[in-house]
N, C-alpha and C positions, 0 to 999 in steps of 0.2 A: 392342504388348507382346509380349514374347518368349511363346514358348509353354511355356516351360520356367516362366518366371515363374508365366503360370498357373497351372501346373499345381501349381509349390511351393505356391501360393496358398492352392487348394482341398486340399489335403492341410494345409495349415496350422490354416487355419478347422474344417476337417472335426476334428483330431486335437489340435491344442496349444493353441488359443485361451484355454478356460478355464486352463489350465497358465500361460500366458504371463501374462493377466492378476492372476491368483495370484501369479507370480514378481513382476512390475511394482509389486504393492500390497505386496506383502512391504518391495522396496527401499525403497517408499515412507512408506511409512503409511500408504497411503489408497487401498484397493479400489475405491471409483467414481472418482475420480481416474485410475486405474490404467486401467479397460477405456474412458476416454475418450482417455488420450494411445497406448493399445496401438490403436485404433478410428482414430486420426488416423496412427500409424504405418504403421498397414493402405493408407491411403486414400495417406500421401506414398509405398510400396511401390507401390502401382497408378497412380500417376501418372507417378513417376521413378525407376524399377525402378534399383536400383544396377547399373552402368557394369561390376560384375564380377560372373560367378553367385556367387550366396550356398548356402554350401554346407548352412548350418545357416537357414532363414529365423524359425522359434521364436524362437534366438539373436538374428540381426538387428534383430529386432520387439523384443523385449525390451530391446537395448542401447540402440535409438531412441527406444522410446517412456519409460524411466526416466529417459535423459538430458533428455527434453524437458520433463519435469516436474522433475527437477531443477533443472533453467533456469527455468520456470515460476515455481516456489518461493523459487526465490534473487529473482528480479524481483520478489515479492508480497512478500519481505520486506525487500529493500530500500525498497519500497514504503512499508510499512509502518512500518518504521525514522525514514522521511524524516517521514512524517503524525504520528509519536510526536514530532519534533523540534517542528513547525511547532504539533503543537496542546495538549501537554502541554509541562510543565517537568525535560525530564529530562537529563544531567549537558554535554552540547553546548550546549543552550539555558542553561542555568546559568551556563555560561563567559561565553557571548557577553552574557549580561544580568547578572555580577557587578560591570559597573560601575554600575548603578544603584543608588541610595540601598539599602537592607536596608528600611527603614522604606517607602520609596515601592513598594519591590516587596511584599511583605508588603499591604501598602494596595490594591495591584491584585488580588494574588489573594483576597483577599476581595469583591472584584466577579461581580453576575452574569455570566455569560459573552459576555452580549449589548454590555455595556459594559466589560467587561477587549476585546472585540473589538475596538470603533471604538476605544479608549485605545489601544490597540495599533498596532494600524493609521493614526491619526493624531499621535500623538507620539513612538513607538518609529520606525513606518513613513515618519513625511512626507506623509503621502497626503492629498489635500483628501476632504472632508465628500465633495464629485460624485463622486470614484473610488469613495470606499466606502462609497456607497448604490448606485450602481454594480454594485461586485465582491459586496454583496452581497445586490442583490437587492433594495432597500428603498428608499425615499426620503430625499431630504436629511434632509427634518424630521425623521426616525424614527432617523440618525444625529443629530442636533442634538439630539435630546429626550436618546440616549443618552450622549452627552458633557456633556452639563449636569446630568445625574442623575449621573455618574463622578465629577465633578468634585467635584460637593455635597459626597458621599458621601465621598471623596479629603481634600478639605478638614477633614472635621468628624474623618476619621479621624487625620488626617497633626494636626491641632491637639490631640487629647487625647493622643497619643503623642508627643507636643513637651511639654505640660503636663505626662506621666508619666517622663519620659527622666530 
């Protein structure tokens, strides 16, 4: 490492640190957030010192470490976006399931979770009973108890709502 680097280093830690992470949690919203992506900042600075002196390092620290929480944040809620589609009913999911019956979907989401799950997963998905005691974790039987209790339940609902239609 350069000597110069250093030395911006230790005047940086010494003098701006709390300033920068202040600055980092400001952009952000989120102060601990902040003195970990400023902390990892530090750490890619002493590893792969930029290629040209930095003339402000506070600055440099700052731009790197907001942007990477930035990125962070964008991927966690992408993330998260995607887990709202997969495990909630919200307006993606709605498109893709409007061709189903009104009455048959209504009928699922009155199911416990455990059995809107395997319904799911074996008549929406295709999946045999073995993948999804499998994927989750359970045995067949404990899918087969819960698709026969789906079904009951499916049946006795989907027939009074046939009798009320």
């Amino acid at each position: 490492m350069a000597e110069q680097t250093q030395v911006d280093l230790d005047a940086f830690v010494a003098t701006e640190y709390p300033r920068v992470v202040a600055a980092v949690g400001l952009i952000t919203g989120n102060r601990q957030d902040a003195a970990d992506a400023v902390q990892d900042a530090l750490v890619g600075f002493l590893a792969k010192p930029p290629q040209h002196p930095v003339a402000n390092v506070a600055a440099w620290i700052t731009v790197v470490a907001s942007n990477r929480l930035r990125d962070q944040y964008r991927s966690r809620s992408a993330e998260e976006r995607a887990l709202r589609r997969i495990g909630t009913a919200d307006e993606s999911v709605e498109d893709a399931i409007e061709l189903l019956d009104t009455d048959v979907m209504n009928a699922l989401r009155g199911l416990p979770i455990g059995q809107r799950q395997v319904c799911a997963l074996h008549y929406l998905m295709d999946q045999s009973i073995e993948t999804i005691a499998e994927g989750l974790g359970v045995s067949t039987g404990t899918v087969k108890t819960q698709l026969h209790r789906a079904r009951k339940t499916l049946a006795a609902k989907l027939r009074k709502e046939d009798h009320h239609g």
